[in-house]
N, C-alpha and C positions, 0 to 999 in steps of 0.2 A: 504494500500500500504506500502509495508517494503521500510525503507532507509536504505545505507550503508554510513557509514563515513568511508573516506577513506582518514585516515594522511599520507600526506609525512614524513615521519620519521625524516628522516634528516635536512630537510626544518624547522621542530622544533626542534630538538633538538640542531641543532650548534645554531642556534638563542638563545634558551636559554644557554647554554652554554658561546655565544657569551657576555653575563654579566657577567659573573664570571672574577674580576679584576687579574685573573693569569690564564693563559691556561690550566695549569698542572692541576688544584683544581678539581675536579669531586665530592665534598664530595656535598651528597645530590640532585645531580643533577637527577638520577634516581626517588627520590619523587617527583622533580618540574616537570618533564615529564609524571609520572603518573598520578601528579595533574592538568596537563594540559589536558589531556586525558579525566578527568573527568567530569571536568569544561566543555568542548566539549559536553562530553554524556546529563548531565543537561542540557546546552542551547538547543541543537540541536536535543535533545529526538530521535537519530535514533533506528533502532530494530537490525542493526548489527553493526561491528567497525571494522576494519581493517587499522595496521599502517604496511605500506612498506618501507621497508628499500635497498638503495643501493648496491651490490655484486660487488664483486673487478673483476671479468671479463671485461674485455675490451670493451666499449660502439662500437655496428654497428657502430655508426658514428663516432666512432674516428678511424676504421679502412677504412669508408670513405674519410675520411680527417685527417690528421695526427693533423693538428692547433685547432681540437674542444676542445672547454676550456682549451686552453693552457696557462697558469702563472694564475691559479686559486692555491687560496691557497690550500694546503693539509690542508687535518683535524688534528688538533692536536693528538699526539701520544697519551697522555693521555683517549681524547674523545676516538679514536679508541677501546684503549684495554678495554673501559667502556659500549660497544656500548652491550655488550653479558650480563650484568649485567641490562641494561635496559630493554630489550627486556624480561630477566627471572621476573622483579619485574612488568612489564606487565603483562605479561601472571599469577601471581600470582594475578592477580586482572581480569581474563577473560577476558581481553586486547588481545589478539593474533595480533601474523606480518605474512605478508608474506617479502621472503626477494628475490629479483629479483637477475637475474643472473650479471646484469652490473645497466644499471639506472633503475631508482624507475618510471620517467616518463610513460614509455612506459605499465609498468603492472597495474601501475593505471589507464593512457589511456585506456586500455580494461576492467578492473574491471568496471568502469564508466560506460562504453561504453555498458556491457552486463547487467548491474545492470540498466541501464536506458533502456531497454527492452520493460520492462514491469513494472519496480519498481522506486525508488528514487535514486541517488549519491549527496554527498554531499565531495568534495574536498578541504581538507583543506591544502595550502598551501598559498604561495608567490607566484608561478611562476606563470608569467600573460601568459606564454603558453598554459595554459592547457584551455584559451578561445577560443581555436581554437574547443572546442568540445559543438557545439552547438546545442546538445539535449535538449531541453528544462526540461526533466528530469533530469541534469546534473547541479547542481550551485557549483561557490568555497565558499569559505569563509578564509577569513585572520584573521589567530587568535590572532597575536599581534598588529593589529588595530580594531579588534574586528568588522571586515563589511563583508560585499558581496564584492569578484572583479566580478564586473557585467562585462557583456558583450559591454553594450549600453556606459560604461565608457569606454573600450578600445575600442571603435568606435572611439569617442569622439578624444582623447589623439593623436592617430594613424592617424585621417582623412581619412578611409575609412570602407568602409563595413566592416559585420562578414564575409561575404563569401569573402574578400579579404585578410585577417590577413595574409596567409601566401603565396599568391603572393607580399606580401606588405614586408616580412621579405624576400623573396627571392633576393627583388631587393635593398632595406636598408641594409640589414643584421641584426647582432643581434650581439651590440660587446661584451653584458657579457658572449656570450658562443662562442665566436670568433668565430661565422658564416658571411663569408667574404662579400654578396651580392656581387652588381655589382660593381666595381669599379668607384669613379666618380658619384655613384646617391646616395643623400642622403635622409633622409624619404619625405624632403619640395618635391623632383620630383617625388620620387617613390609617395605618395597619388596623384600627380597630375597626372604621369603617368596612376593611376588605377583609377583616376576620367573621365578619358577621353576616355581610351578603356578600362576598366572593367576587364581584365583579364591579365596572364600575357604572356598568348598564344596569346591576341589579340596584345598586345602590341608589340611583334617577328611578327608577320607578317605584322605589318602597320609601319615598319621601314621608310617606306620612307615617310609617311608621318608626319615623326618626324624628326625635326632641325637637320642638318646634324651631329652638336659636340656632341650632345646629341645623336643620331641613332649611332653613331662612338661606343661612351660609351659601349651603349648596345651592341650591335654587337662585341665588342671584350671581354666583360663581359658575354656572354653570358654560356659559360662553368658552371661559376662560378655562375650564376642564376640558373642553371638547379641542379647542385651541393646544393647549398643553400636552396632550394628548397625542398629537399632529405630529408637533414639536421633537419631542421624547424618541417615536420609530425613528427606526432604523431603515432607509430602503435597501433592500438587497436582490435589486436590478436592475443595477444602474449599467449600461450600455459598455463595455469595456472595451470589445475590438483589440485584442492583444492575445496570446500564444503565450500559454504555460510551456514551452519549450525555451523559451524566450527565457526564464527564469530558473533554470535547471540549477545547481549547486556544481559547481565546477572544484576540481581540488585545486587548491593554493597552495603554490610552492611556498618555499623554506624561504626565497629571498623576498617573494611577498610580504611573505609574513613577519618579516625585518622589518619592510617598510612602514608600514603601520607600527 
C-alpha cells in the first residue's frame, strides 16, 4: 500500500521561521525546511511526498464572511519573498509542492481524501481541523511535538463525538480563524447541546424543548450556525490536475543529505 505525506507548507515553515530571533533573517532557513522534510521521509518511510503551499487568491470563505481570520498576522515580508527559494531547494532534493489557489487546507483535504481510496495519507500539520476527516486511512502527525493528533484526543478535549466536531464548531465557533458560532453558547453548552440531541439539525428543531434563554440564543444565532457551519468543512474536491507519480519519494544521496 503507497503513503503520501502531505506537508502543510506553511504550517512549517513560519513555525520554523517563527525561531529565528529577527523576522527579516531567512539565512539558512531553506536547509532547516528541507531538513525537516527529510527527517519526515526517515520517520514516516512514505512512497510519495507532497508539500502544499498557500496562493494569495482570496479564500471561499472569506468571501463568505468578510471576519474569516481577521487580525491574523501577515507573514513577514522577508518569509514571503523567500517562500520561491524554498520550494526550488525542494524540489532540488525530489521534494515537489503543489501550491493551491487560496488555502492549502482545502487541497490537502482532497489529496487525503482521494489518497485514502485505496492507499495511505499521512498529514502533517498543526491544524486540529483537519480531524474532521475521519478515514481511517487518513492520520496527522505534529512534527514539532513529534506525535499523532489523534482523533480519540480531540474527542477527549472537545467532549463530543468525531461525527460531531463540526456541529460542535458551528455552534462554539473557532476564535483563531474568527468563525463566529452562535452567539451566547460557549463549547461547556455547545458539547452539552450535542450530548443530548446529537446533531445540530436535531438541536433547531427540538427548540422548545430547550430553556427558553438558551432556545432565545439559538434561534437568533441561528444564521450564524448555518454560516459557521459552511465555514468549518473541509472541501475535498477541489480540482487538482496533477500525477501522484509526480511525487514518488526518490532516495537521497549521502551528499544531499550534507546539504541540508
Amino acid at each position: 500500500m503507497n503513503t503520501l505525506l502531505i506537508i502543510d507548507g506553511l504550517n512549517l515553515v513560519r513555525r520554523l521561521h517563527a525561531a529565528q530571533p529577527n523576522e527579516n533573517d531567512v539565512n539558512g532557513l531553506a536547509q532547516r525546511v528541507a531538513a525537516s522534510c527529510l527527517k519526515l521521509i526517515k520517520h514516516q518511510q512514505p512512497s510519495h511526498i507532497a508539500v502544499v503551499w498557500d496562493g494569495d487568491a482570496t479564500s471561499w470563505r472569506k468571501h463568505l464572511y468578510e471576519d474569516y481570520k481577521k487580525g491574523r498576522k501577515p507573514m513577514p515580508h522577508a518569509l514571503a519573498e523567500h517562500l520561491s527559494e524554498i520550494k526550488a531547494h525542494l524540489a532540488g532534493l525530489n521534494i515537489n509542492s503543489i501550491d493551491a489557489e487560496s488555502e492549502a487546507d482545502d487541497v490537502i483535504a482532497t489529496l487525503a481524501t482521494k489518497m485514502a481510496q485505496s492507499h495511505r495519507a499521512i498529514i502533517v500539520s498543526t491544524d486540529k481541523g483537519f480531524t474532521q476527516l475521519l478515514n481511517p486511512n487518513i492520520s496527522l502527525w505534529d512534527y514539532f511535538n513529534q506525535q499523532p493528533l489523534t482523533i480519540e484526543e480531540r474527542e477527549q478535549k472537545l467532549g463530543v463525538d468525531r461525527s460531531q466536531f463540526i456541529d460542535y464548531l458551528a455552534l462554539a465557533g473557532d476564535s483563531g480563524n474568527k468563525i463566529p458560532g452562535v452567539p451566547g453558547i460557549g463549547p461547556k453548552s455547545a458539547a452539552e447541546l450535542l450530548k443530548t440531541f446529537r446533531t445540530l439539525g436535531n438541536i433547531y428543531s427540538s427548540l422548545d424543548k430547550i430553556g427558553t434563554r438558551q432556545a432565545k440564543k439559538l434561534e437568533e444565532g441561528r444564521p450564524l450556525a448555518r454560516l459557521s457551519y459552511k465555514l468549518v468543512q473541509l472541501q475535498t474536491d477541489i480540482p487538482l490536475n496533477t500525477n501522484l507519480a509526480h511525487y514518488r519519494v526518490k532516495p537521497i544521496t549521502s551528499d544531499e543529505a550534507k546539504v541540508t
